[in-house]
N, C-alpha and C positions, 0 to 999 in steps of 0.2 A: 405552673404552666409547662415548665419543665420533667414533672417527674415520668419517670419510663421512657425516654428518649436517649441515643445514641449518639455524644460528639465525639468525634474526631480531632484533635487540636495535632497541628502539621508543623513542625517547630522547625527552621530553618537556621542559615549562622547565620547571626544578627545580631548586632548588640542589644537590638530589642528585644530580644528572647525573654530574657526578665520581667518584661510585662504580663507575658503569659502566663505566669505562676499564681499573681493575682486574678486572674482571668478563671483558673482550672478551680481555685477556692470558691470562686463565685460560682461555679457551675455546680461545684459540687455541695451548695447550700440549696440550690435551688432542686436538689434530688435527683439531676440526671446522671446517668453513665459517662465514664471521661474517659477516652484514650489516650495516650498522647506519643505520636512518631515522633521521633528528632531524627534528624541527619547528624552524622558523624563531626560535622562543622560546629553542627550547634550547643552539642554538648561541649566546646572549648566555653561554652560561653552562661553557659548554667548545667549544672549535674541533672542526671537523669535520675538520684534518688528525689530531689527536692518533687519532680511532677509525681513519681511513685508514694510519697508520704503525701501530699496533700488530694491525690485523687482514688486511692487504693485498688491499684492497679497497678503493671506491669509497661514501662514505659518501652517501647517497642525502639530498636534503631539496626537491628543485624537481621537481613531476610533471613538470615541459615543458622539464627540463633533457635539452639535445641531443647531450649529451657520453656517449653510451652505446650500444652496439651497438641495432641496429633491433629493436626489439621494443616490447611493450606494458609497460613497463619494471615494475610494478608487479604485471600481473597473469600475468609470466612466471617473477618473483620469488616469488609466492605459490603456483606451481603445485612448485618445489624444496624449500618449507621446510619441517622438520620441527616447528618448535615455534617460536613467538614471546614473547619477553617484551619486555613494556611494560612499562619500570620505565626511571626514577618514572615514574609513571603521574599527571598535572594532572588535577585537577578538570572543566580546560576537556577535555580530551583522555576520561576515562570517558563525559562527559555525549553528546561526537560518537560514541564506539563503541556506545554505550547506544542512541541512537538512531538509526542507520546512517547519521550523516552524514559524506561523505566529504570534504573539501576540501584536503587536499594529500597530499603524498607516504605519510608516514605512514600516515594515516586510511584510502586509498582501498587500503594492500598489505593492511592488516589484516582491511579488508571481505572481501577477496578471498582471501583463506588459509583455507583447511578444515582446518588441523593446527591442534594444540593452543596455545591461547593463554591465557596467562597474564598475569596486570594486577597491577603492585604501585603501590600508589596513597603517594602522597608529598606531602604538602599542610601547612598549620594546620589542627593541632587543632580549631580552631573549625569550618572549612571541612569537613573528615573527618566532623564529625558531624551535619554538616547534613541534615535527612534526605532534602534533593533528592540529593543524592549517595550517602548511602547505599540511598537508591530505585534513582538509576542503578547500583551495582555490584550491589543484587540482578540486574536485569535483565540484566547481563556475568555473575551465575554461573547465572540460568535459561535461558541461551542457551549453556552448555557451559564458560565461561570461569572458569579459576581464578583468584582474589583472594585474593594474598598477605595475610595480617593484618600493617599496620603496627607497626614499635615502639613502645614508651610510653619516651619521652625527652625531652632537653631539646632544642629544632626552631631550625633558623636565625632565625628570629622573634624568640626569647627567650622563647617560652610555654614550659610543658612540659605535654608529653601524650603522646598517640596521634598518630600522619601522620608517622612518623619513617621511611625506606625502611630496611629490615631490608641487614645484610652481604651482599657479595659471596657469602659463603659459604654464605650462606640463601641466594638467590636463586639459586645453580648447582646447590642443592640440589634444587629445585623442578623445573629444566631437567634435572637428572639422572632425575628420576622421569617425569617426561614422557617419554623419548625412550631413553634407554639402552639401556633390553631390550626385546624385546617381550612384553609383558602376557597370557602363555601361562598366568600361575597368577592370574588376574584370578576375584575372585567367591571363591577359594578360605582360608579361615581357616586361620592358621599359627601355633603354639605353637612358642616356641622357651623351652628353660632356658640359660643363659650362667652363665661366671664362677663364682668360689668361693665355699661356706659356710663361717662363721665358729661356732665353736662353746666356747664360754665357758667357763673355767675358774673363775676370777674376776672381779673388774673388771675385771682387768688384762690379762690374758692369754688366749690362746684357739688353738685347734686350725682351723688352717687346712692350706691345699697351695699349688701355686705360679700353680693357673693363672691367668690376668691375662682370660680372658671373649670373645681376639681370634676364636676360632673359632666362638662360640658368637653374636657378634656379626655376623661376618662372612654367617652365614645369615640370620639376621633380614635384613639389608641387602639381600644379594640377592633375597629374598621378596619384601622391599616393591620392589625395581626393577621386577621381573617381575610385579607387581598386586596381589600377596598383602595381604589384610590380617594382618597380625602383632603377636602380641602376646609383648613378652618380659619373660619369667621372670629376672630377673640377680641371682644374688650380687652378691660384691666383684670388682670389676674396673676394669684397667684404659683403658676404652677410653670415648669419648663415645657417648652413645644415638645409633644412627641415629636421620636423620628421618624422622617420618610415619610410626611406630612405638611403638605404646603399648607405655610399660616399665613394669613393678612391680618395685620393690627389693625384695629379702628380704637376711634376714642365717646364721638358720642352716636346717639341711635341715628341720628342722618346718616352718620357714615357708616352706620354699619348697613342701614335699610337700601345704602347706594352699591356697598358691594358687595349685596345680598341679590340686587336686580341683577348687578353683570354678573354674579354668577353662577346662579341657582339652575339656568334653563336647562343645559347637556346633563342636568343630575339626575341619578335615578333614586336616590334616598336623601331628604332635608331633613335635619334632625336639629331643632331649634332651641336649647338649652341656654341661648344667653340670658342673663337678667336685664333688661334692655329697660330704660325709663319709658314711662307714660306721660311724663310730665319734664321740660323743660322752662327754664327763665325767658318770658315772653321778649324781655331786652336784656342784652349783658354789656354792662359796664366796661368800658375801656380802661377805665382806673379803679385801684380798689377803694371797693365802696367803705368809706370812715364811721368808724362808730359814732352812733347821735346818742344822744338822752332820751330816745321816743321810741317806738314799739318800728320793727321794720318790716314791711310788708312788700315779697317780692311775687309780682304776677306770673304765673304759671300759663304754658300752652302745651297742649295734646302734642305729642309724636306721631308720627307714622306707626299704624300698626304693621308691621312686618311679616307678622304673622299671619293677619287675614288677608296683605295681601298678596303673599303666593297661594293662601287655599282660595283666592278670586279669579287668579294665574294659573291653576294647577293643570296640568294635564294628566291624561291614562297613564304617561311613563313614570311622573314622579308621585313618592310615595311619600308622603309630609307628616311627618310629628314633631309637636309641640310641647312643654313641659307648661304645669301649672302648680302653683306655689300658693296654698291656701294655710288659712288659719281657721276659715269652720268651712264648715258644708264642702267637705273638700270634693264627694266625688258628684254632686249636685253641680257644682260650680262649675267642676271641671268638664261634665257629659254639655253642659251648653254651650262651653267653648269649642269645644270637639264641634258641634254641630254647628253652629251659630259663625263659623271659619273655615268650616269644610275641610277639617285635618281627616287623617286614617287613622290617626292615633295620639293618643294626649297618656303621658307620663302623669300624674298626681300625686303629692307629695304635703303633708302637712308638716308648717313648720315647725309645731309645737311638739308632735311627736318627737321621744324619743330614741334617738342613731340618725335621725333624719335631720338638714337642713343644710344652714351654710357653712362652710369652712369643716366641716365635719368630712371622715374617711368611709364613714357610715352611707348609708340612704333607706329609707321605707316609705316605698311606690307602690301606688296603683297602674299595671298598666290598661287603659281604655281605649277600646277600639269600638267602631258600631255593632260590633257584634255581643261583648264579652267585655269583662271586666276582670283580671286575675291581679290578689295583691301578693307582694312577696315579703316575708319576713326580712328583718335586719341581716341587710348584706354587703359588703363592699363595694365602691361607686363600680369598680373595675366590674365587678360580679354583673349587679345592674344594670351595668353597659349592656354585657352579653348579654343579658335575659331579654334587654329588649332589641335588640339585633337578631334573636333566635326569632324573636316573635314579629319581628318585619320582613326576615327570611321567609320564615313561613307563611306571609301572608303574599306577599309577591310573588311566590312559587307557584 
């Protein structure tokens, strides 16, 4: 998602500098270009060959260093890059971008970048809340600049608080969302349902399926790459919340078909991927039910169909699909569901196929809209996502 793209990594003195070297391996697996400025601070604090060995490039920190092809070295650098993060982000280094001072390598590429810049600030506690500083990062996010919120932990200092730089994995998180896709579903609200309902027997026991929530997940994620704001619906699952994606847990289909009604109306795209039961225990037992010596027979009652009924709901603004999980007649089954609940669009998936079902990284869909039918070869969920987000773009377009 990364490859042929231009980061900037903005190294500050910090004793979190360190982090970022894991940070520049990571980038440069995933095939993009890596710069990396330091300040003259921060090099007391990690060498500038360590970023030059692990991103093969020329770690940048003296404007008037002459060891570099002929150019405006700084403001030729800022006309390639796609996204910059400054992290850690000093005190002394917010207060120069805050106020457009530029005095060395760093400060002056930063002025001069018009892509998206991002600041994670790394300081004491004390420092973090001073509110000269927190005046200066308002001013980096009323000038378009995103400010990572620090950890609350225990600080090289020995205080414990806030001004702790957040993982590697936060922080590529942030450069993911920046830069990855382009922002074609920006402004647009997205409901997604994930993962399984749990539906109680007893205490003890309970009426689940197998799915583990990867596909249902995997749309949200690619939503919010592409701009979407997203909010997901999850059962039980296995998988971590994307970031920069409001989640609500639920546990069984009531609750999820309840915070499916309060949330669904301001949306413009519903994408309905939970595995939601049809069937729950007509009564559940307050105590666990003891094993007998006889056959045990527990009654079953219907759920709320969810599904049919926001397409009974639906209005012109929301665009509603559905996922359908067969074992025969898969696209027969699935064109009546389409029709028969008034979706735009039903995903189709057989579970017997091959790369395709639960807990798997794989999927092989049908996607079905009343127009067309297009199926795709074995592709990653992530893949998947997009292909049917390209094909809901283009039909709402």
């Amino acid at each position: 998602m990364l490859k042929g793209k231009n980061v900037v990594l903005a190294v500050t003195g910090s004793i979190a500098a360190y982090k970022i070297a894991g940070l520049a391996s990571t980038l440069k697996k995933l095939n993009c270009k890596i710069t990396v400025l330091m300040t003259k601070n921060a090099t007391n604090f990690i060498n500038p060959i360590t970023f030059e060995t692990l991103t093969g490039n020329k770690c940048l920190i003296d404007t008037f260093d002459r060891n570099f092809q002929y150019s405006v070295e700084h403001v030729s650098l800022a006309k390639e890059t796609d996204v910059v993060l400054v992290a850690p982000a000093s005190a002394n280094v917010i207060a120069k971008m805050a106020h457009g001072i530029a005095d060395d390598m760093l400060t002056t590429t930063v002025l001069a970048c018009e892509c998206p810049k991002i600041v994670a600030p790394a300081m004491n506690t004390h420092m973090y809340h001073n509110p000269i500083v927190q005046d200066n990062l308002a001013i980096l996010r009323k000038y378009g600049m995103e400010v990572v919120t620090p950890d609350y932990g225990y600080l090289a200092c020995g205080d414990i608080g806030d001004g702790k730089m957040p993982s590697e994995e936060v922080l590529l998180a942030y450069i993911m969302k920046a830069i990855a896709f382009e922002k074609d579903l920006a402004g647009k609200k997205v409901l997604v349902t994930a993962g399984a309902t749990r539906e109680a027997i007893d205490p003890v026991r309970y009426i689940t399926n197998h799915s583990t929530g990867k596909m249902g997940y995997a749309v949200a994620k690619m939503a919010m790459l592409r701009g979407a704001e997203v909010t997901l619906i999850t059962g039980q699952s296995t998988q971590p919340c994307p970031p920069f994606v409001k989640m609500i847990p639920v546990v069984t289909a009531e609750e999820m078909y309840q915070k499916v009604k309060e949330h669904y109306e301001d949306k413009d795209i519903v994408i309905k991927a939970a595995a939601v039961a049809d069937y729950r225990p007509a009564t559940v037992s307050m105590e666990k039910v003891k094993k007998k010596d006889k056959e045990l027979t527990i009654e079953l009652e219907r759920t709320t169909d969810i599904l049919q009924y926001l397409g009974q709901q639906k209005s012109e603004r929301t665009y509603l699909c559905g996922f359908s999980m067969e074992t025969e007649n898969m696209l027969e089954n699935s064109r009546k569901k389409l029709e028969k609940k008034n979706l735009d669009m039903i995903v189709a998936n057989n579970l017997k196929e091959a790369g395709a079902g639960f807990g798997t990284d794989t999927n092989v869909v049908t996607i079905i809209t009343k127009k067309e039918e297009e199926q795709l070869p074995v592709m990653s969920k992530e893949d998947v996502a997009n292909k049917i987000l390209d094909k809901i773009r283009a039909e709402i377009k």
